[in-house]
C-alpha positions, 0 to 999 in steps of 0.5 A: 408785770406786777407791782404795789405803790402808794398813790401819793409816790405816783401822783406828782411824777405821773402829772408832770408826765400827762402835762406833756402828752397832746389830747389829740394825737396821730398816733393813739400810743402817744395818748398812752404813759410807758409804764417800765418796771425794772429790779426795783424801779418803776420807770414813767415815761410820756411824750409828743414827740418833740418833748419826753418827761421820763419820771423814776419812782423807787419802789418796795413791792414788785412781783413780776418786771416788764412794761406796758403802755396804758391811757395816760389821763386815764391813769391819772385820773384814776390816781388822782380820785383815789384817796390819800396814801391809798396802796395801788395794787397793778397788775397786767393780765393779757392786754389788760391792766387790773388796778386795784385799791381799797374798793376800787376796781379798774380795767384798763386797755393797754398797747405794747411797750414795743410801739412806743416811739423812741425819743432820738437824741443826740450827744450833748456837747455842752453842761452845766450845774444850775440852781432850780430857783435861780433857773425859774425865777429866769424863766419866769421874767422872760417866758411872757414875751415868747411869740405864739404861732409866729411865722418866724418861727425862732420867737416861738421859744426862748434864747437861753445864752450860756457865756463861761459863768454867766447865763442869759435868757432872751424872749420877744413876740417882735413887739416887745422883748424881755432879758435876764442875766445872771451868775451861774455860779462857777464857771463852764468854760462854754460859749453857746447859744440855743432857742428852747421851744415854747412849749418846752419852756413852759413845761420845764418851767412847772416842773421847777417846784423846789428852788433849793434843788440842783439841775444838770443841763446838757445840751447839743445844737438840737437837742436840751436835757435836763436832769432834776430829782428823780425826773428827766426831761428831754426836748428838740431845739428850734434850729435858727438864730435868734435876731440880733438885740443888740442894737437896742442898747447902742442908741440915744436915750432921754433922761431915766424917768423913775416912778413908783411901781405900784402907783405905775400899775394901778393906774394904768390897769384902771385907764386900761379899762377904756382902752381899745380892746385890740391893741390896748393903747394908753398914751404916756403924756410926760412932763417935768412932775406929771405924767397923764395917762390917758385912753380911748376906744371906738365907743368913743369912750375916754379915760385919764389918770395922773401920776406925780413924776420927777422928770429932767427932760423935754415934755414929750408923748408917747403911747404903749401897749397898756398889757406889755408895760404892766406885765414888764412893771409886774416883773420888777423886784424893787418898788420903783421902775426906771422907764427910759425911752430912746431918743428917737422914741423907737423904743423904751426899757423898763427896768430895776433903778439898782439892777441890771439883771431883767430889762424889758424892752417895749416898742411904742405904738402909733396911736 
């Protein structure tokens, strides 16, 4: 196995790649990125089991084909040191891959390509076509609200729901919850639901670097695919079903309270500073023109901050989780952010005054 590639062409594929595979691992070759050079192709290939990053490189210079795996941070680390448009000469020789550019010389340990775990997949039932930056721009404003660790363990990803033509993207912990609709763009004539794991999101989502590209997403009960430029990704599905939100919607609500969005965050994130550093709780007192925000903490330290509001309704008071309503605020495209609390004070949305298309639901807190 031998071959010659710019270290600019390898260098991107080959992060994308390690981003993936776990520092610690059962299984040593799991450390290691399958390397596969075929007719004029070099095939990159790294996973943990549960998620695969396959990366397809075209490349000139090939003397001999074959495959290998070698240390994948190693690897990276090697190429991501050398300099700009450094020719990487590799070459395997025994169990060992020489590495050669410029006035570098590396030996690297290599196991057998025929020890690398395959990634068992199951036929796609489902496909469509998704623009890259609409796909992103999805994922980010819900990603956040994904739960980590939980014990219920299907909020531990994303419900990416899949209606004809229209696209939804669902995240919540239990405490809050984040949606994101939108047109994909012609139709697809499925009605589907799954849950992608947390990690799986995330790693789609810092793979997404150009917005103008195109992604081909195939998917089964308990398997995504997802095909962008010269990279496939690949993971496992949670297999559970989502809990049903839809009661949220189907209740009494206040009058909307619209309030200037930057005025809302800087605010708060200065009250924020005295709140309690566990649950980080600000109590919203509202009233017909002003809205007082106000915190507290076991040093028995206070803070409060007023807001000029326009408010139709009955003063009331309410308190919130100051991190949950910032990262909601944060995630709103226009300048106003139309807060609306249900009238049993179980819940309250935040969202676009002009646009449905990313609500967020915060529960309130008991203070």
């Amino acid at each position: 196995m031998k071959f010659i590639i710019s270290r600019d062409q390898i260098l991107i594929p080959l992060q994308q790649i390690v981003s993936v595979i776990e520092k610690r691992q059962t299984m040593p070759i799991l450390s290691n990125v399958l390397l596969q050079l075929n007719n004029d192709q070099l095939v990159m290939t790294g996973t943990d089991t549960e998620i695969q990053i396959v990366a397809k490189i075209n490349i000139d210079t090939i003397h001999n084909p074959g495959q290998i795996t070698v240390p994948a941070r190693k690897f990276l680390d090697i190429c991501r040191l050398l300099p700009a448009n450094a020719e990487i000469h590799f070459e395997l020789q025994d169990d060992k891959v020489k590495i050669n550019a410029a006035r570098s010389r590396f030996s690297l340990s290599t196991l057998p390509a025929e020890h690398y775990p395959e990634f068992n997949e199951s036929a796609s039932e489902y496909q469509f076509v998704l623009n890259a930056g609409k796909l992103k721009k999805a994922l980010d404003k819900t990603l956040f609200c994904m739960a980590n660790q939980d014990v219920r363990y299907y909020l531990n990803g994303l419900l990416l729901h899949i209606s004809n033509s229209r696209l939804k993207l669902v995240a919540s912990d239990g405490h809050r919850l984040s949606i994101y609709e939108d047109d994909i763009g012609h139709a697809t004539g499925h009605e589907a639901r799954i849950i992608i794991p947390r990690k799986a999101v995330q790693e789609l989502n810092r793979l997404l670097d150009d917005p103008e590209a195109e992604v081909d997403i195939q998917f089964s009960n308990n398997h995504i695919k997802v095909f962008y430029k010269a990279v496939v990704f690949s993971s496992k599905l949670i297999d559970a079903k989502f809990p049903d939100f839809s009661k949220v919607f189907s209740q009494t609500f206040l009058s909307p309270l619209p309030i200037n969005k930057q005025s809302l965050r800087e605010a708060l994130t200065r009250v924020a500073i005295l709140s309690n550093e566990k649950y980080k709780g600000v109590t919203f007192d509202i009233s017909a023109d002003l809205l007082k925000l106000s915190a507290h903490n076991p040093e028995h330290d206070e803070a409060e901050e007023e807001v000029s509001i326009d408010f139709q309704g009955a003063p009331l008071s309410i308190a919130f989780n100051s991190q949950y309503i910032l990262d909601a605020v944060s995630n709103l495209d226009a300048d106003t952010a139309m807060i609306t609390i249900a009238a049993n004070a179980s819940s309250c949305f935040v969202e676009e005054p002009e646009s449905a298309t990313f609500r967020f639901v915060v529960m309130p807190m008991r203070m």
